[in-house]
ROBA-508968 format. One record per atom (N, C-alpha, C, CB): residue number from 1; x, y, z; atom name; residue in three letters. Coordinates in Angstrom, 1 decimal, m for minus. Glycine has a CB too. Layout:
<sites>
NUM  X  Y  Z  CA  ALA
...
</sites>
This chain:
<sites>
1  m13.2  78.9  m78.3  N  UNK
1  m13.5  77.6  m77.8  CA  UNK
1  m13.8  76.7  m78.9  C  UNK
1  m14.7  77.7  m76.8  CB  UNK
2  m13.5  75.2  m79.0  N  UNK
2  m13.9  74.7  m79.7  CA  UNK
2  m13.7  73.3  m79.4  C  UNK
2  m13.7  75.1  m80.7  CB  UNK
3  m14.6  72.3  m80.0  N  UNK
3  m15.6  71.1  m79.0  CA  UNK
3  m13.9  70.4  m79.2  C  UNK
3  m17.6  69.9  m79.7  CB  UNK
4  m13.7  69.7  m78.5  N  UNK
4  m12.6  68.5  m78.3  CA  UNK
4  m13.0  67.5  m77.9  C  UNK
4  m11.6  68.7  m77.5  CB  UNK
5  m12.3  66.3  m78.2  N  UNK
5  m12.4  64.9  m78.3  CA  UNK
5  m11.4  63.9  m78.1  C  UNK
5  m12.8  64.8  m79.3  CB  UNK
6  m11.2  63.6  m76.9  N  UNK
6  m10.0  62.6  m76.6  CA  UNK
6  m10.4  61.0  m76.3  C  UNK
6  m9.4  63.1  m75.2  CB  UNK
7  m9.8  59.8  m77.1  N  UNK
7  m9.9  58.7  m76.7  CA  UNK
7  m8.6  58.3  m76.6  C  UNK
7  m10.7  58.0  m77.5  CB  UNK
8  m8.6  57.5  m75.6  N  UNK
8  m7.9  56.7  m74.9  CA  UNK
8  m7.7  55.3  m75.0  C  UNK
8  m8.3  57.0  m73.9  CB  UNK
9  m6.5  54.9  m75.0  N  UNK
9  m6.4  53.1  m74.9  CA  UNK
9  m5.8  53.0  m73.7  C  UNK
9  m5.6  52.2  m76.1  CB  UNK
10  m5.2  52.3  m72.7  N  UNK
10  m4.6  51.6  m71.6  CA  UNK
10  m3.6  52.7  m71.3  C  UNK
10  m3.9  50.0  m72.0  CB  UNK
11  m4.5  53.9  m70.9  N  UNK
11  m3.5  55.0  m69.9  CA  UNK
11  m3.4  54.8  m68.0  C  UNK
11  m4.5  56.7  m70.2  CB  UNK
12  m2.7  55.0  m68.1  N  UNK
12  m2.9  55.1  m66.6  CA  UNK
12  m3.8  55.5  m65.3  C  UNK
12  m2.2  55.6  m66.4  CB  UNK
13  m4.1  55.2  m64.4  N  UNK
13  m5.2  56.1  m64.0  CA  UNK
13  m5.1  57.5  m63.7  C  UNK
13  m5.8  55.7  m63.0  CB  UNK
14  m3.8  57.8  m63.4  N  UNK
14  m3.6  59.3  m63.1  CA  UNK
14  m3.9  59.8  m63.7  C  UNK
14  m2.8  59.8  m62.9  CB  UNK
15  m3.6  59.7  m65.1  N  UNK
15  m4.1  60.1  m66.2  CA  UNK
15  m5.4  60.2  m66.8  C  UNK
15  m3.6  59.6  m66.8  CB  UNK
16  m6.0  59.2  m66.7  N  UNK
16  m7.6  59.6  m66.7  CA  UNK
16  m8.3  60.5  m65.7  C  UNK
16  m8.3  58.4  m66.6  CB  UNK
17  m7.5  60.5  m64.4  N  UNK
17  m8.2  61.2  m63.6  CA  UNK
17  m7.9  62.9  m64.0  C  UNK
17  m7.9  60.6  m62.1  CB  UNK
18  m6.8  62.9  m64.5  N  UNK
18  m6.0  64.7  m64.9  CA  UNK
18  m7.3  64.9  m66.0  C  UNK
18  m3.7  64.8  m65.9  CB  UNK
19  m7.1  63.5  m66.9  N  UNK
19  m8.8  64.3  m67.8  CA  UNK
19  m9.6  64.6  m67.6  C  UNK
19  m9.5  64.0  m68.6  CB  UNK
20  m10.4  64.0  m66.4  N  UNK
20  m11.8  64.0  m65.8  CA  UNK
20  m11.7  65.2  m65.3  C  UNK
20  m12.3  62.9  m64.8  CB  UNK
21  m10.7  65.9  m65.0  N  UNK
21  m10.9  67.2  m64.7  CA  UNK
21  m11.2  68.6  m65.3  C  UNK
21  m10.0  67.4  m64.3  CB  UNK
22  m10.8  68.3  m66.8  N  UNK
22  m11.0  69.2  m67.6  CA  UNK
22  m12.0  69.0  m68.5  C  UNK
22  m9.9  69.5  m68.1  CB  UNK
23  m12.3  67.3  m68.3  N  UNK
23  m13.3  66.6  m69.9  CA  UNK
23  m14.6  65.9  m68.9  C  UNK
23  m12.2  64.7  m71.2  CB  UNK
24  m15.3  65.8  m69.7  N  UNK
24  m16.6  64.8  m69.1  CA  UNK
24  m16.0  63.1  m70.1  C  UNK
24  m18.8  65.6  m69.8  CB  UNK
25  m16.2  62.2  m69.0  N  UNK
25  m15.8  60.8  m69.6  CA  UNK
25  m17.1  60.5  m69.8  C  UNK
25  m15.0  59.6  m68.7  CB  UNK
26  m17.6  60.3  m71.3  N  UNK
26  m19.0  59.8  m72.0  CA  UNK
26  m19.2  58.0  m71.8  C  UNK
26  m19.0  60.1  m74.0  CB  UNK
27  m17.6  57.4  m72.2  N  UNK
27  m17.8  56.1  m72.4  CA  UNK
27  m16.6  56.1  m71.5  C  UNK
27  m17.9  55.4  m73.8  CB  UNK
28  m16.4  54.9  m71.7  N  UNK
28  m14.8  54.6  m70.9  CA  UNK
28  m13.7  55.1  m72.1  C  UNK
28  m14.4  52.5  m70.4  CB  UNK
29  m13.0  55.9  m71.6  N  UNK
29  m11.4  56.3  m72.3  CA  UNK
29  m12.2  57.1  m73.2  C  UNK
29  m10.2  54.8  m73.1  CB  UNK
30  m13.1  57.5  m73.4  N  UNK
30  m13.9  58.5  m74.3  CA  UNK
30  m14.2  60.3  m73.1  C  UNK
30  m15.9  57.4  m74.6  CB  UNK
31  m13.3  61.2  m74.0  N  UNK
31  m13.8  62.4  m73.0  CA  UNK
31  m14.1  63.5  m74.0  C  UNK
31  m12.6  62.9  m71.8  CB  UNK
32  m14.6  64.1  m73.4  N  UNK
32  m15.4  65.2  m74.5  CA  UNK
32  m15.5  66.7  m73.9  C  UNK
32  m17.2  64.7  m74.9  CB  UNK
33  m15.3  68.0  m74.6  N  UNK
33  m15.0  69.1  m73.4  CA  UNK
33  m15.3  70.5  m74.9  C  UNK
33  m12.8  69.0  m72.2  CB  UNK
34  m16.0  71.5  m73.9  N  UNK
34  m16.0  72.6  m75.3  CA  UNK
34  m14.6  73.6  m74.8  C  UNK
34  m18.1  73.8  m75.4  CB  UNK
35  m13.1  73.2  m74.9  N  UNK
35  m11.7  73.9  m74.4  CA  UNK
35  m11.6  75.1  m75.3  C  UNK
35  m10.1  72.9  m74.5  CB  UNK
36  m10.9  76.2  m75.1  N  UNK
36  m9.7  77.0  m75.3  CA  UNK
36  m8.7  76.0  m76.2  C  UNK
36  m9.0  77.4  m73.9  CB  UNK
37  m8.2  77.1  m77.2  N  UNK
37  m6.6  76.0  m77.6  CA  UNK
37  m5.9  76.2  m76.5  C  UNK
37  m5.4  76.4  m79.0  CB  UNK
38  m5.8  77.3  m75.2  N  UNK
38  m4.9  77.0  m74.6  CA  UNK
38  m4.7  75.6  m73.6  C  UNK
38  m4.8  78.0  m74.2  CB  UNK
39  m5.9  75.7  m73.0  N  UNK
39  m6.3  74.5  m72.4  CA  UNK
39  m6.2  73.1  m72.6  C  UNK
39  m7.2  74.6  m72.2  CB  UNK
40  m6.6  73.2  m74.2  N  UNK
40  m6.5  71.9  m74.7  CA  UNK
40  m4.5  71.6  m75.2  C  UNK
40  m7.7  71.9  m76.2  CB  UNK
41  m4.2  72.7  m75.0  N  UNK
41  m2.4  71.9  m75.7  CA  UNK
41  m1.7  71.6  m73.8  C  UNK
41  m0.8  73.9  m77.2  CB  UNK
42  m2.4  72.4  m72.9  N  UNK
42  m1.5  72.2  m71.6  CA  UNK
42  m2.5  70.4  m71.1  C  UNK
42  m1.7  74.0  m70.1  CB  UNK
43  m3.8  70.3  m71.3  N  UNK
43  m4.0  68.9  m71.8  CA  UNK
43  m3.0  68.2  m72.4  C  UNK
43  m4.9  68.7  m72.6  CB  UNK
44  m2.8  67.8  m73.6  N  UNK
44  m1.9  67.5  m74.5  CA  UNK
44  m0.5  67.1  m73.8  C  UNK
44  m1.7  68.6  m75.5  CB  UNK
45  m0.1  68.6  m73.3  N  UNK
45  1.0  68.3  m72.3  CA  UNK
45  1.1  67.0  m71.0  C  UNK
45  1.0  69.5  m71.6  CB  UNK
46  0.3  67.0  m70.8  N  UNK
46  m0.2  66.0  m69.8  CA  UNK
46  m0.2  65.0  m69.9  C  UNK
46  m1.2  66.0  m69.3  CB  UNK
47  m0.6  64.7  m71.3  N  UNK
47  m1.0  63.4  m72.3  CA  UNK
47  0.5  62.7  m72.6  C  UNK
47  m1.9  63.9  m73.8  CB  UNK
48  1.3  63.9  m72.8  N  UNK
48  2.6  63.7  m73.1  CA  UNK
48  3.6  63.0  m72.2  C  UNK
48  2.9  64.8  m73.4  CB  UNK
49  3.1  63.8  m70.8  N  UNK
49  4.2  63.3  m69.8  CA  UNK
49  4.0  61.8  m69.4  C  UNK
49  4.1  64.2  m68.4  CB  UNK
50  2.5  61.0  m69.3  N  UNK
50  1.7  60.8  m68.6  CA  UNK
50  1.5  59.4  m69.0  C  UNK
50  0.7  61.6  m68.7  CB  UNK
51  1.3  59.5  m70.8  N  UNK
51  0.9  58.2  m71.4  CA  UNK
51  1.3  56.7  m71.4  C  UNK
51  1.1  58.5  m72.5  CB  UNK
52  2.7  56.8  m70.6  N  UNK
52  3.4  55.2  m70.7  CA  UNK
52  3.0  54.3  m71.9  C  UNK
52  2.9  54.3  m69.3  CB  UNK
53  2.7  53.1  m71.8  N  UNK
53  2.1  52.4  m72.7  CA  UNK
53  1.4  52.6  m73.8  C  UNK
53  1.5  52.0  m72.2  CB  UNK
54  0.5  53.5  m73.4  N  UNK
54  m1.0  53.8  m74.1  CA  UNK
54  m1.0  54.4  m75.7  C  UNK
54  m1.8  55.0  m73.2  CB  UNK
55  m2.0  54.7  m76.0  N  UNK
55  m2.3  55.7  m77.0  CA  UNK
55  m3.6  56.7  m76.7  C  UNK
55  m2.5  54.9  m78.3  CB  UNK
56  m3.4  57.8  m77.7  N  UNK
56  m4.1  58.6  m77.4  CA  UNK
56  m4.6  59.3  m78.7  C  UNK
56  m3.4  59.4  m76.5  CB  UNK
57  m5.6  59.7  m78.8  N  UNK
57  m6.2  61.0  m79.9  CA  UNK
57  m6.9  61.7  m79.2  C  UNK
57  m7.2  60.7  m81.3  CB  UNK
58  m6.4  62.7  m80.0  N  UNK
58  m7.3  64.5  m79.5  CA  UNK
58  m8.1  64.8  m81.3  C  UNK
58  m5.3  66.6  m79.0  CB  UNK
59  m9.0  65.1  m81.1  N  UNK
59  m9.4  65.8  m82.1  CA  UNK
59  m10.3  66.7  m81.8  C  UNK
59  m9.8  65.1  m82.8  CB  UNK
60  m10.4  68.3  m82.7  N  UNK
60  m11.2  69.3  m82.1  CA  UNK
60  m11.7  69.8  m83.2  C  UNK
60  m10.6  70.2  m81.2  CB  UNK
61  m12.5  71.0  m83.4  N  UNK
61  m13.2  71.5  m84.1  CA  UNK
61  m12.7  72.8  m84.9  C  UNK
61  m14.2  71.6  m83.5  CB  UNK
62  m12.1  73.0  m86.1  N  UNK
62  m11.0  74.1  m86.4  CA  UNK
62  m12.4  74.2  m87.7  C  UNK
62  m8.9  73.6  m86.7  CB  UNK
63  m11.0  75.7  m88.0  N  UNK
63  m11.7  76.3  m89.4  CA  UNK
63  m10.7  75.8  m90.1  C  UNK
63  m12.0  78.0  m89.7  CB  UNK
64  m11.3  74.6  m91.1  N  UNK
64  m10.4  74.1  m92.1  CA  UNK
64  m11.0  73.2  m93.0  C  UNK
64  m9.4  73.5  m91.5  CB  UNK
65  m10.9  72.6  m94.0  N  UNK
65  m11.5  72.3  m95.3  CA  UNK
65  m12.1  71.2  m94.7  C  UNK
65  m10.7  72.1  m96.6  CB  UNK
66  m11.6  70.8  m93.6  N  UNK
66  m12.8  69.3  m93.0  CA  UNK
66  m13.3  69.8  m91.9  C  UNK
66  m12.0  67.6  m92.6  CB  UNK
67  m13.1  70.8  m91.5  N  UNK
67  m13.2  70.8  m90.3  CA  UNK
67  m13.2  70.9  m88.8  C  UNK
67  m13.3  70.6  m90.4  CB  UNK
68  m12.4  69.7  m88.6  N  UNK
68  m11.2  69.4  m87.9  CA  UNK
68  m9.8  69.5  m87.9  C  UNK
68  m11.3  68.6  m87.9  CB  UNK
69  m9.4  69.6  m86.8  N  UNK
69  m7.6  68.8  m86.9  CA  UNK
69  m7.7  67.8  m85.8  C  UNK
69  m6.0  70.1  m86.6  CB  UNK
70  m6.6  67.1  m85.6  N  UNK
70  m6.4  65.7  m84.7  CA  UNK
70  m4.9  65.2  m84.6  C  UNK
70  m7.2  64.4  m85.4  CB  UNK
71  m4.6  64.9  m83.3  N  UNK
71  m3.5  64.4  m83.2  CA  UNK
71  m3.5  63.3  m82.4  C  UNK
71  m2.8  65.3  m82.7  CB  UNK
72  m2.2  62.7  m82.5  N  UNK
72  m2.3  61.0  m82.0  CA  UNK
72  m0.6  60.4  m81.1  C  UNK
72  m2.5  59.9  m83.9  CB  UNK
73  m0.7  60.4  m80.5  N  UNK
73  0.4  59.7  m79.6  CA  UNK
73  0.3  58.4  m78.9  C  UNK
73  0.7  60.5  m78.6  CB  UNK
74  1.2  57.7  m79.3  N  UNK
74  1.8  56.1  m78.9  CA  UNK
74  1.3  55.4  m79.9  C  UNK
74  1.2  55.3  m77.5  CB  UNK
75  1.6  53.8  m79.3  N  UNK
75  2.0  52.9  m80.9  CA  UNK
75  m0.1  52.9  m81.1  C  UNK
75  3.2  50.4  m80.5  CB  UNK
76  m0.2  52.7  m82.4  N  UNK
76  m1.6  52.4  m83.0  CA  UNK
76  m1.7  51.7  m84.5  C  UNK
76  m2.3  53.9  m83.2  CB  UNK
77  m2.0  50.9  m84.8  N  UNK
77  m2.3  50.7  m86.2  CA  UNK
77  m2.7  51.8  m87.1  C  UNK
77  m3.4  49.8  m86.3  CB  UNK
78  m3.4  52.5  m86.8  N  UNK
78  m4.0  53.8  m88.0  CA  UNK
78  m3.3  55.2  m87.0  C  UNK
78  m6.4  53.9  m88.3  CB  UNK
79  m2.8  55.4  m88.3  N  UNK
79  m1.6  56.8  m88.4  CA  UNK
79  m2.2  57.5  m89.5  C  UNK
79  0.2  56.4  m88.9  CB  UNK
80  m1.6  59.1  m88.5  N  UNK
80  m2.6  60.4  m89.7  CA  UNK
80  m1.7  60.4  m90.9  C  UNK
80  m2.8  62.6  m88.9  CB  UNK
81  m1.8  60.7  m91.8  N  UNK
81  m1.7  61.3  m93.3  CA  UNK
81  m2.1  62.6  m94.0  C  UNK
81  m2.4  60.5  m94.1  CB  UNK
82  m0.5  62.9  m94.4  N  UNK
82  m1.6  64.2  m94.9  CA  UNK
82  m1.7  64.0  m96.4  C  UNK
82  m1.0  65.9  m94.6  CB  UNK
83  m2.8  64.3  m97.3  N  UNK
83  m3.1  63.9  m98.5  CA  UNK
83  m3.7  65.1  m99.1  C  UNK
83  m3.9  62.6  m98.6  CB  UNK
84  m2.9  66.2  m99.5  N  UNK
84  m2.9  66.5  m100.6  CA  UNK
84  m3.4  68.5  m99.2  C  UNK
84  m4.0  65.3  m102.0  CB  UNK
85  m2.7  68.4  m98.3  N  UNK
85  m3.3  69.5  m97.0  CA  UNK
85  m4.5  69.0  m96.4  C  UNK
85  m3.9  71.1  m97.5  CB  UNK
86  m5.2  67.7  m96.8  N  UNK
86  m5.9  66.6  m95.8  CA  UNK
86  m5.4  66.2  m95.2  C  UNK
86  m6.4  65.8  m96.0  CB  UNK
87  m5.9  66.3  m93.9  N  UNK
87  m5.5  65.0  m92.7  CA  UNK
87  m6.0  63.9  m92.5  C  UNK
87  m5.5  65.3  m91.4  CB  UNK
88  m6.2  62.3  m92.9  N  UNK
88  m6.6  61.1  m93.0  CA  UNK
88  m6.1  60.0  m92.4  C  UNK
88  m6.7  61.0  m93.9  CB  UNK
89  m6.9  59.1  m92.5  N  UNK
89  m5.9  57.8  m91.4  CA  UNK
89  m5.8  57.0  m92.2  C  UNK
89  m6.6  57.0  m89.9  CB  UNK
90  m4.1  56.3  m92.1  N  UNK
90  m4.5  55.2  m92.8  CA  UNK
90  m3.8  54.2  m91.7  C  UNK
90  m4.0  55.2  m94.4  CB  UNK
91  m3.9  52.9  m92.0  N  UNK
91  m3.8  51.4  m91.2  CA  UNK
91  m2.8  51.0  m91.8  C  UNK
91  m5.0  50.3  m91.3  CB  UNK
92  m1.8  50.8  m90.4  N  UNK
92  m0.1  49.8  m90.8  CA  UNK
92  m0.9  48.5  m91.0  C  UNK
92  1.4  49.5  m89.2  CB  UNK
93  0.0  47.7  m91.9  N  UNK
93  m0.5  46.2  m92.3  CA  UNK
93  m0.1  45.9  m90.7  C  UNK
93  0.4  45.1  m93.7  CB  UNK
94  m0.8  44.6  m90.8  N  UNK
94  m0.5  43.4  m89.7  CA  UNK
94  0.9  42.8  m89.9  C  UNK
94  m1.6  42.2  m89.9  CB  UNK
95  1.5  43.1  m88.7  N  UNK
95  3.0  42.0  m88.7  CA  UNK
95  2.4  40.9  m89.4  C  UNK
95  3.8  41.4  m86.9  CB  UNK
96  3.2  40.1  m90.0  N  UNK
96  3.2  38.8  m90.0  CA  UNK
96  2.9  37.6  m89.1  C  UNK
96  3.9  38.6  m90.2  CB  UNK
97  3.9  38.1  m88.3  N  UNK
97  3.2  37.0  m86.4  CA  UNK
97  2.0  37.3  m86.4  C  UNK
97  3.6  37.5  m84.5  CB  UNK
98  1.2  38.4  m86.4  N  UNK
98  0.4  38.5  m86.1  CA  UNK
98  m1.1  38.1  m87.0  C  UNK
98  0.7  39.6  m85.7  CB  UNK
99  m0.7  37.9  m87.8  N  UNK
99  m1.5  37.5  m88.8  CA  UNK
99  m1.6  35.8  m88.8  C  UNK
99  m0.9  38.2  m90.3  CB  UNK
100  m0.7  35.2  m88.5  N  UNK
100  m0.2  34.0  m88.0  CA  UNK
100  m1.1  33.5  m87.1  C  UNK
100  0.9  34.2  m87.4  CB  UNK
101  m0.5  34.5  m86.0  N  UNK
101  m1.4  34.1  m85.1  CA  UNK
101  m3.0  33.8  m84.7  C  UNK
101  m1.1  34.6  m84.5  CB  UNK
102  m3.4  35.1  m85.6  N  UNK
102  m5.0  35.6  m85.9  CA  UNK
102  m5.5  34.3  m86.0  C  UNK
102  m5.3  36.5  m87.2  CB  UNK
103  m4.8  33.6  m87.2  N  UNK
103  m5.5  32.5  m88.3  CA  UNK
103  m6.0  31.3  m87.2  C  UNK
103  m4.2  31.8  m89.6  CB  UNK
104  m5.1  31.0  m86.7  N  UNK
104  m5.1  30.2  m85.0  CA  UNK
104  m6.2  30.0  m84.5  C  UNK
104  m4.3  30.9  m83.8  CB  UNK
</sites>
């Protein structure tokens, strides 16, 4: 078993509700659960079918030089990296429109 950690951006409700089954929701789109890896990848699965729009991170509690591992599905500004057998985030620049727009 080991602790897992899913946040959510603009999933569907079915989808939140398939988590609230297996996770406790702490905040909104925030779920937290002490899973099985098996449990947690047929999650994942779900996340997969499920996500439309949205985005998603899982992160859980492994034996590894940080710690953790974590995975991420749909569009996001900060994307994992691996740096050097580290896994880290880093941040896509801002389109241009969008930086445009910001200024506005």
């Amino acid at each position: 078993m080991a602790f897992t950690v899913v946040v959510t951006e603009t999933i569907p409700p079915r989808l939140r509700g398939r988590l609230a089954v297996f996770m406790i929701e702490v905040r909104a789109g925030v779920y937290i659960a002490d899973l099985s890896k098996r449990v947690r990848e047929k999650i994942w699965q779900y996340i997969e079918a499920d996500i439309e729009g949205g985005n998603v991170v899982i992160a859980w509690a492994t034996n590894t030089e940080s710690g953790y591992e974590f995975q991420t599905l749909g569009e996001n500004r900060r994307e994992p990296v691996d740096w050097d057998g580290l896994r880290l985030v880093s941040f896509k620049p801002l389109d241009s429109d969008d930086e445009n727009t910001s200024k506005i």
